[in-house]
N, CA and C atoms as a LAMMPS dump frame, in Angstrom:
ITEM: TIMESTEP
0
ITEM: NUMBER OF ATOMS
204
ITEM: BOX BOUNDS ff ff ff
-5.0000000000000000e+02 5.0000000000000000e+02
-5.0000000000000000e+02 5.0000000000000000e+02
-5.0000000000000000e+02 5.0000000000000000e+02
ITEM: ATOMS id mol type element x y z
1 1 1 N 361.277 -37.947 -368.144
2 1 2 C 360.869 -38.175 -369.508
3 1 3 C 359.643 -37.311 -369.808
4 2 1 N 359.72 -36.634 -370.794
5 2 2 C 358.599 -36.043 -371.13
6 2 3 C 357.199 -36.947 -371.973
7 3 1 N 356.167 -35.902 -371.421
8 3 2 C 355.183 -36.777 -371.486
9 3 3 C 354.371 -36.669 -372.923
10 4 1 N 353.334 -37.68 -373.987
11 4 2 C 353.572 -38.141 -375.522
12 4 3 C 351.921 -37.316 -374.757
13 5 1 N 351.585 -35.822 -375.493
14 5 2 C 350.646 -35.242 -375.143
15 5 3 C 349.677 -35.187 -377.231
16 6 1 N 348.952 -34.921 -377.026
17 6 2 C 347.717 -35.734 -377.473
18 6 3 C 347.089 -33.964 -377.456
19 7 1 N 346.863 -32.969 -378.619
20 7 2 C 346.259 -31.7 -378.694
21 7 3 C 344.545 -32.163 -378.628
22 8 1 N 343.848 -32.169 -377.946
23 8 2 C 342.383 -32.461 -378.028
24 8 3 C 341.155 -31.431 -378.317
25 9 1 N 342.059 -30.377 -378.122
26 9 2 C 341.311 -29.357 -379.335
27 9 3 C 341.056 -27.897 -378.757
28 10 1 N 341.156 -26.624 -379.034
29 10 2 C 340.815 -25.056 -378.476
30 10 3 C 339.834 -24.503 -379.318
31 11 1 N 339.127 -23.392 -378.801
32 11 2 C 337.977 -23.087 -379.099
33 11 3 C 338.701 -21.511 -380.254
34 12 1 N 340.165 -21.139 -379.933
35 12 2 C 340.685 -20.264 -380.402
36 12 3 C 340.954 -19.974 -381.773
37 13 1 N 340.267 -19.117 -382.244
38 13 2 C 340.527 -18.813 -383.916
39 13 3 C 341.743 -18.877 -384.297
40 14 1 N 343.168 -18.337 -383.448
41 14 2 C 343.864 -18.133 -384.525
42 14 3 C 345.284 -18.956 -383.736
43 15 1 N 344.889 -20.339 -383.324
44 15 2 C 345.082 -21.025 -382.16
45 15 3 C 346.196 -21.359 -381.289
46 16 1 N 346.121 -20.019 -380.592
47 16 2 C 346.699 -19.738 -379.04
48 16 3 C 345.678 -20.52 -378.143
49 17 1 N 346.183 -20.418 -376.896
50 17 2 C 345.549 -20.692 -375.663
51 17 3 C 344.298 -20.165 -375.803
52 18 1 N 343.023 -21.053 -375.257
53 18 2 C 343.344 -22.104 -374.234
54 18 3 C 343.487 -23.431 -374.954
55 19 1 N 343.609 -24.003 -374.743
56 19 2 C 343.868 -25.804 -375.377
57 19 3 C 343.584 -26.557 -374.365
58 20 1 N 343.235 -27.6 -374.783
59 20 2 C 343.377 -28.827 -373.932
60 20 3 C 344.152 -30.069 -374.853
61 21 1 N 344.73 -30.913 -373.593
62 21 2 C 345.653 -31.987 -374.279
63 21 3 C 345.456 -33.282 -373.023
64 22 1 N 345.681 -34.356 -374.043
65 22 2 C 345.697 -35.781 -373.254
66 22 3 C 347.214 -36.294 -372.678
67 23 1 N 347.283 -37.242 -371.943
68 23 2 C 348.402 -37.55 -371.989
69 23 3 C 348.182 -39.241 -372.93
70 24 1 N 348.611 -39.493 -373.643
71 24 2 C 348.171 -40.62 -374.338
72 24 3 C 348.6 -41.744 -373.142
73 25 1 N 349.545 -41.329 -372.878
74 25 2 C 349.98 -42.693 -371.848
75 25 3 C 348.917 -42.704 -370.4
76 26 1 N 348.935 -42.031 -369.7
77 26 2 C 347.989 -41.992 -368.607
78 26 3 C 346.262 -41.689 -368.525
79 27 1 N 346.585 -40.439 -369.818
80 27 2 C 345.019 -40.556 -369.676
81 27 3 C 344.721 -38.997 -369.469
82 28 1 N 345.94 -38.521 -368.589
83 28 2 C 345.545 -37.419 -367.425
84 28 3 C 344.984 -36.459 -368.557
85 29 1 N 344.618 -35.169 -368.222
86 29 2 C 344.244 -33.714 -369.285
87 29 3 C 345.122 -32.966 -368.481
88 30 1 N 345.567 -32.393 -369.805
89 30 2 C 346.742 -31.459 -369.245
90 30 3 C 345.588 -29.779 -369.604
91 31 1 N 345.415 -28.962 -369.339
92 31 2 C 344.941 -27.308 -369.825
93 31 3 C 346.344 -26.254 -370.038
94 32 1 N 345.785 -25.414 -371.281
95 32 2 C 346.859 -24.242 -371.629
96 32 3 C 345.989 -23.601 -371.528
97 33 1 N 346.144 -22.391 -370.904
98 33 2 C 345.607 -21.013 -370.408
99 33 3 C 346.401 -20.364 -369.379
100 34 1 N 345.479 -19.073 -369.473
101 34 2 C 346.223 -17.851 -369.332
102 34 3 C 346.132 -18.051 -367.559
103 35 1 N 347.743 -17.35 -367.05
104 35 2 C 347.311 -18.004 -365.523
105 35 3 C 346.541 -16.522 -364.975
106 36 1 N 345.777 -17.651 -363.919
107 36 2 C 344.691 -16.188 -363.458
108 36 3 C 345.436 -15.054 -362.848
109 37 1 N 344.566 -14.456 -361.966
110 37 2 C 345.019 -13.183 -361.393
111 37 3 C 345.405 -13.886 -360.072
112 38 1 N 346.534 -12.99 -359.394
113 38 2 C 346.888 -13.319 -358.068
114 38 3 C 345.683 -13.089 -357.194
115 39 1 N 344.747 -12.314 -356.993
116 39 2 C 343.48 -12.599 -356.304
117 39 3 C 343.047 -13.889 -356.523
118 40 1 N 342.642 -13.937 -357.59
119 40 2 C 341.81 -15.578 -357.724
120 40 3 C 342.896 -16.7 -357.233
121 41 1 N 344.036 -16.605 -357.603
122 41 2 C 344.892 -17.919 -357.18
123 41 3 C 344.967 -18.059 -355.595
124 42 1 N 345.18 -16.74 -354.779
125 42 2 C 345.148 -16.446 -353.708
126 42 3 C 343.767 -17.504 -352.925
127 43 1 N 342.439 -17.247 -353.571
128 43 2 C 341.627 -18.322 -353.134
129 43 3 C 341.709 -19.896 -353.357
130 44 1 N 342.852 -20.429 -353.802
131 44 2 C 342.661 -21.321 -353.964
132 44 3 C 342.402 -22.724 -352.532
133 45 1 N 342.498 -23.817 -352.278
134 45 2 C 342.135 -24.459 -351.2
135 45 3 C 343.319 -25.184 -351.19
136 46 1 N 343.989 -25.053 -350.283
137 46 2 C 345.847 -26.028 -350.063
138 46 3 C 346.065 -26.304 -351.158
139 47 1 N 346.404 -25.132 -351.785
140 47 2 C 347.312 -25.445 -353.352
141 47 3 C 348.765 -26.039 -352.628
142 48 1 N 349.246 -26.796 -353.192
143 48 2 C 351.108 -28.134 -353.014
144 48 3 C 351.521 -26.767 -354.27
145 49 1 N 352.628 -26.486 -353.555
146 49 2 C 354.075 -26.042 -353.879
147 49 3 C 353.996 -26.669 -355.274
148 50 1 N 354.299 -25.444 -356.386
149 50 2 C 354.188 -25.166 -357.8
150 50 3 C 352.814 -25.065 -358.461
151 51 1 N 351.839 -25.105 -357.848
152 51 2 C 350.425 -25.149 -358.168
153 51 3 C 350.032 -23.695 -358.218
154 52 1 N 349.283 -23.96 -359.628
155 52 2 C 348.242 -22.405 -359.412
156 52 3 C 347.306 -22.99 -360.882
157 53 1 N 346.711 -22.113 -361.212
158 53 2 C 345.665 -22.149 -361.738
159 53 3 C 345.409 -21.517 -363.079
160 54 1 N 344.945 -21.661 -363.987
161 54 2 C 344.515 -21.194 -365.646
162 54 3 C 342.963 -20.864 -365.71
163 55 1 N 342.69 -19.899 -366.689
164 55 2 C 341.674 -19.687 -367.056
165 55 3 C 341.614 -20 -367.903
166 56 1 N 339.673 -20.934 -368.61
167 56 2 C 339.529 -21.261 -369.589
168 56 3 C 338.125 -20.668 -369.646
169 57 1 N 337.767 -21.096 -370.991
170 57 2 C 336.306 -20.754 -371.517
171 57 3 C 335.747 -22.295 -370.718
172 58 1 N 334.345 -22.223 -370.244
173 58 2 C 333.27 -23.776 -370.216
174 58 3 C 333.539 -24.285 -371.331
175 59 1 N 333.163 -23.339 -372.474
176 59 2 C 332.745 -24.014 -373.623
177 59 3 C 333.851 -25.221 -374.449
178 60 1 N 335.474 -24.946 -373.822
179 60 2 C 336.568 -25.563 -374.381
180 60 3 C 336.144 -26.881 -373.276
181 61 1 N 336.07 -26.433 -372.054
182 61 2 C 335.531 -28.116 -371.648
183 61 3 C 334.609 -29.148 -371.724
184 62 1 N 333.447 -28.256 -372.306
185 62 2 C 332.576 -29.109 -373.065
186 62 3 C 332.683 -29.666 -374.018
187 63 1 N 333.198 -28.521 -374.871
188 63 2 C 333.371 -29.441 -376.701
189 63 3 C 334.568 -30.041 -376.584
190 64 1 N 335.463 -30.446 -375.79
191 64 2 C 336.999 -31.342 -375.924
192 64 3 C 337.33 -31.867 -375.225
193 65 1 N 336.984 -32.071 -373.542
194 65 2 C 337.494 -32.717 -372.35
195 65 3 C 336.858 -34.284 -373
196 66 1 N 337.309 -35.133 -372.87
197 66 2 C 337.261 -36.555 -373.146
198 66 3 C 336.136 -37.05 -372.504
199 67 1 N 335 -37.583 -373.266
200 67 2 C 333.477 -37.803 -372.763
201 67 3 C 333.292 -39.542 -371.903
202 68 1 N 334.595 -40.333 -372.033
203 68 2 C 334.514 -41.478 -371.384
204 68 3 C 334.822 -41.316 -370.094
């Protein structure tokens, strides 16, 4: 079942990625962004099979990640 996602807001003028979103039901934060470079993903620490990583601005996690 797909999950009832909740747009919580992007810092993007003409609004593409990055975004952030809630899941209304769980809670979780989902991120839209651009996926990094294979160097940077390459560092990641025991990424689980389908995992990798997005780039965002700070500033989209400050002004929109959920403050409770």
């Amino acid at each position: 079942m797909a999950r009832r996602l909740r747009m919580l807001g992007t810092n993007s003028k003409t609004g593409e990625c990055p975004t952030l979103y809630e899941d209304i039901d769980t809670g979780e934060v989902l991120v839209q962004g651009k996926v990094a470079e294979p160097e940077d993903i390459a560092q990641m620490v025991n990424p689980l099979s389908g995992e990798t990583m997005v780039v965002v601005d700070r500033a989209l996690l400050i002004n929109f990640s959920p403050k409770e």
